[in-house]
Backbone bond lengths (Angstrom), bond angles and torsions (degrees), N, CA, C in turn:
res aa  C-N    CA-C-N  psi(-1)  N-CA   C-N-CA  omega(-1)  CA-C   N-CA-C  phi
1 X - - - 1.442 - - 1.527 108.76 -
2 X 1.299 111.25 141.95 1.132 128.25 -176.83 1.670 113.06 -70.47
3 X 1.025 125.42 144.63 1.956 121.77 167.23 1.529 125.02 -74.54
4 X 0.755 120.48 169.77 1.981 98.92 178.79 1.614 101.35 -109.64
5 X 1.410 121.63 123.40 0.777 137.82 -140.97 1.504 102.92 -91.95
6 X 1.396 111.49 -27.30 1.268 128.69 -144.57 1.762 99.72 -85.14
7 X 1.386 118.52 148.63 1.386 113.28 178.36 1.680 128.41 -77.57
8 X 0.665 131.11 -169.93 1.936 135.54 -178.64 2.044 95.33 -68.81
9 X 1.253 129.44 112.77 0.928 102.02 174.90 1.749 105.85 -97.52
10 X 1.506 93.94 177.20 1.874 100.21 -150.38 1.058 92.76 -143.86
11 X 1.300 137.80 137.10 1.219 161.06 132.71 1.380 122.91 -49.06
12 X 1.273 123.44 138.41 1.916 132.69 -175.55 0.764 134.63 -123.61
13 X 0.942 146.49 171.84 2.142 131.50 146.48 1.329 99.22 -29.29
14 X 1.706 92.52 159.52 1.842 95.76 152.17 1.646 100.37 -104.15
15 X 1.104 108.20 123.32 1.324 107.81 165.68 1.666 110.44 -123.87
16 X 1.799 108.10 162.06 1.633 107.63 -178.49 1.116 112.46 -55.34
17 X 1.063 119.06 -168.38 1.679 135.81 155.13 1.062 100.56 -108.08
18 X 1.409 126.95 -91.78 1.538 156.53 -170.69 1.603 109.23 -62.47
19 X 1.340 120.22 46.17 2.143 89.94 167.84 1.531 119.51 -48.13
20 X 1.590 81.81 157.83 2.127 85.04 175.53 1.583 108.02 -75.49
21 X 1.007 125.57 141.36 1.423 134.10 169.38 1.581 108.64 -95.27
22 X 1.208 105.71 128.73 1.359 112.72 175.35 1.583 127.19 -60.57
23 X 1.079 128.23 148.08 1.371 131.17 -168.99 1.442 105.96 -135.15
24 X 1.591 102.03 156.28 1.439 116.26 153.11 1.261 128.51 -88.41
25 X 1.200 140.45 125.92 1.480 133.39 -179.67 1.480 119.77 -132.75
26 X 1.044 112.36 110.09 1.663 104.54 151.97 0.911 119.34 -88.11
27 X 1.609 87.24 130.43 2.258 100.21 178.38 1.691 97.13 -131.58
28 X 1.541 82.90 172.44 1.782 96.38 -152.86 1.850 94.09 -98.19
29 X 0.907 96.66 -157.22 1.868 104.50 -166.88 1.671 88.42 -87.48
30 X 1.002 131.72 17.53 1.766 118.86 172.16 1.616 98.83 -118.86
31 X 1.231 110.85 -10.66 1.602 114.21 175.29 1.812 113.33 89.67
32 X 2.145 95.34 3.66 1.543 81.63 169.14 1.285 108.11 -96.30
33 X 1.663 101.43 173.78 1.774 108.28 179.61 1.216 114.57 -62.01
34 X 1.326 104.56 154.06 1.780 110.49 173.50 0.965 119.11 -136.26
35 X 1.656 123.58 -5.31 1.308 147.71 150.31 1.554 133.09 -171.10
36 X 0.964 104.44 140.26 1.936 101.94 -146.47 2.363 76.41 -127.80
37 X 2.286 87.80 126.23 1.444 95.45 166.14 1.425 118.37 -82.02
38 X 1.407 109.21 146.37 1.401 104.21 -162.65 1.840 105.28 -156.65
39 X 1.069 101.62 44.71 1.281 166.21 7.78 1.932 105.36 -77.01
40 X 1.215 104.56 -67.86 1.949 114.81 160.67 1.110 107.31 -38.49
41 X 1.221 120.64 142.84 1.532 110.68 158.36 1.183 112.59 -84.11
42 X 1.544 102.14 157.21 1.610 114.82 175.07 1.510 105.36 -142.55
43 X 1.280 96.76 139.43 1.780 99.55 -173.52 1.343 113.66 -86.62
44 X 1.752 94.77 146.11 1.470 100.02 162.79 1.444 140.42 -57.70
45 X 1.152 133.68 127.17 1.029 133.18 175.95 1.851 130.21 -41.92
46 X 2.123 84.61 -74.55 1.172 95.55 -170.66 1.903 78.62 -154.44
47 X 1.483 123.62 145.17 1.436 146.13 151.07 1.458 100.68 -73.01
48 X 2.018 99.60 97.83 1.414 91.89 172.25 1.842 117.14 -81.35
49 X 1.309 95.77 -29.64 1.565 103.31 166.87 1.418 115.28 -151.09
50 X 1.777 107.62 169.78 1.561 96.59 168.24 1.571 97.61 -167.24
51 X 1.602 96.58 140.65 1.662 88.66 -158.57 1.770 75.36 -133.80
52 X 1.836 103.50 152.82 1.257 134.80 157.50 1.656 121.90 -45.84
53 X 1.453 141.79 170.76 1.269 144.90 148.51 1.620 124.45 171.19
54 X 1.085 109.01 110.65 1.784 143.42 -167.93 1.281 111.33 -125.45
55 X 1.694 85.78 89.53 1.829 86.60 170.77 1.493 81.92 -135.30
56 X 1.809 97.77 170.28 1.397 123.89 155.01 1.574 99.06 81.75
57 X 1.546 112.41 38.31 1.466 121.39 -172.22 1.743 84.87 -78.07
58 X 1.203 131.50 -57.71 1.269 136.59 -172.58 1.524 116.68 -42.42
59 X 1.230 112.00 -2.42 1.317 110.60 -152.85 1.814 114.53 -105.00
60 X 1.086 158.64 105.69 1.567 166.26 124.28 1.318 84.04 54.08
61 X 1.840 99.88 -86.98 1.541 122.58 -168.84 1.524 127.54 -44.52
62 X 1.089 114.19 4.82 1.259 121.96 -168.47 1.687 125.27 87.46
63 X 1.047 103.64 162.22 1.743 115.55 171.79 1.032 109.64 -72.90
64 X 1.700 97.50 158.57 1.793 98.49 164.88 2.125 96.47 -117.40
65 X 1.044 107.40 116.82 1.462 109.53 166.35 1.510 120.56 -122.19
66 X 1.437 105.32 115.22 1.484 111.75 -165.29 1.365 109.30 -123.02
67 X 1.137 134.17 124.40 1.723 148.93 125.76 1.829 115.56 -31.11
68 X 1.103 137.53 126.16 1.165 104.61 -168.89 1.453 78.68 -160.72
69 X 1.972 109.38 137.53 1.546 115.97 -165.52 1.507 92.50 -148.23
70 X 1.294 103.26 127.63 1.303 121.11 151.98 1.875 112.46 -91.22
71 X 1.325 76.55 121.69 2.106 100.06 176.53 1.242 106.37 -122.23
72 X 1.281 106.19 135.15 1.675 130.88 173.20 1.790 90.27 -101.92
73 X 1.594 127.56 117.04 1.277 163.21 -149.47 1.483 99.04 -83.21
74 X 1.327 139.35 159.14 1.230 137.99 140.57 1.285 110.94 -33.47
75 X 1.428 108.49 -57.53 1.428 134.60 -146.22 1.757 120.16 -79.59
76 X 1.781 91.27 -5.57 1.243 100.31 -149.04 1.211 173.97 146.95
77 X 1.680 81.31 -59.49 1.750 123.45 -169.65 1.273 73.77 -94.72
78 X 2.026 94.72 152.91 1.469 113.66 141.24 1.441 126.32 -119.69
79 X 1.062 121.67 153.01 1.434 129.45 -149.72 1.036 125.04 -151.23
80 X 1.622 142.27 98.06 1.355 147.94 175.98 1.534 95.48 -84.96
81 X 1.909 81.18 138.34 1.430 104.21 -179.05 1.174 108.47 -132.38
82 X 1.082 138.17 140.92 1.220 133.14 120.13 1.794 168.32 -81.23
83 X 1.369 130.65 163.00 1.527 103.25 -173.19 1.795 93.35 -122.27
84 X 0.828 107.90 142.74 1.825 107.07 176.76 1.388 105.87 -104.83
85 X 0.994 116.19 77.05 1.513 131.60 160.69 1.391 121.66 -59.18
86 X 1.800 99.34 54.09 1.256 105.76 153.53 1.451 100.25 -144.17
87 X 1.349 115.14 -12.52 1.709 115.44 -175.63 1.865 101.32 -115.72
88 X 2.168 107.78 -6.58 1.182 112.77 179.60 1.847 108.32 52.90
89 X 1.290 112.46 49.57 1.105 125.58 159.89 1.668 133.60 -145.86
90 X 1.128 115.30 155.34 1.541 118.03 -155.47 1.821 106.76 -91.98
91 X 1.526 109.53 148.05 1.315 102.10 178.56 1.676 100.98 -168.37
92 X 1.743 101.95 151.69 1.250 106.19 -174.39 1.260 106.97 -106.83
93 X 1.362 138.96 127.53 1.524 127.16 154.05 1.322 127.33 -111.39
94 X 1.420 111.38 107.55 1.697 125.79 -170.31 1.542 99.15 -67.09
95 X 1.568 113.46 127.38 1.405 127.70 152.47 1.686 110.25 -45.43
């Protein structure tokens, strides 16, 4: 018989992976982007989508209320963004 090879496993915090990083954005009078710095800005192309999300209204710690846009780049790139329309500021969070 074999030994078990495997070490003591252990439990941790939960911590994120991914925080959102803050961004620069210019947006137009409808509140979508029109060019997001990255570090330069580079303009959006085209808003391929953009969907709503409000959770954790119940919650002490606050809400999470997000704006959230997928942009196809001048450049290229594609890029989900978001706006937190509760602090009215822009942020990216990479998968």
């Amino acid at each position: 018989m074999v030994a078990n090879s495997r070490g003591k496993i252990r439990s941790g915090p939960v911590r994120p992976l991914n925080l959102p990083t803050q961004l620069e954005v210019v947006q137009g009078i409808d509140k979508k982007p029109k060019s997001i710095g990255m570090p330069l800005h580079v303009d959006v192309t085209v808003v391929l989508d953009s969907w709503h999300i409000r959770t954790r209204w119940w919650r002490e710690d606050g809400i999470i209320n997000r704006q959230y846009f997928d942009c196809l780049m001048r450049n290229g790139r594609r890029v989900t963004i978001f706006l937190d329309l509760e602090k009215d500021k822009w942020f990216q969070q990479r998968t």
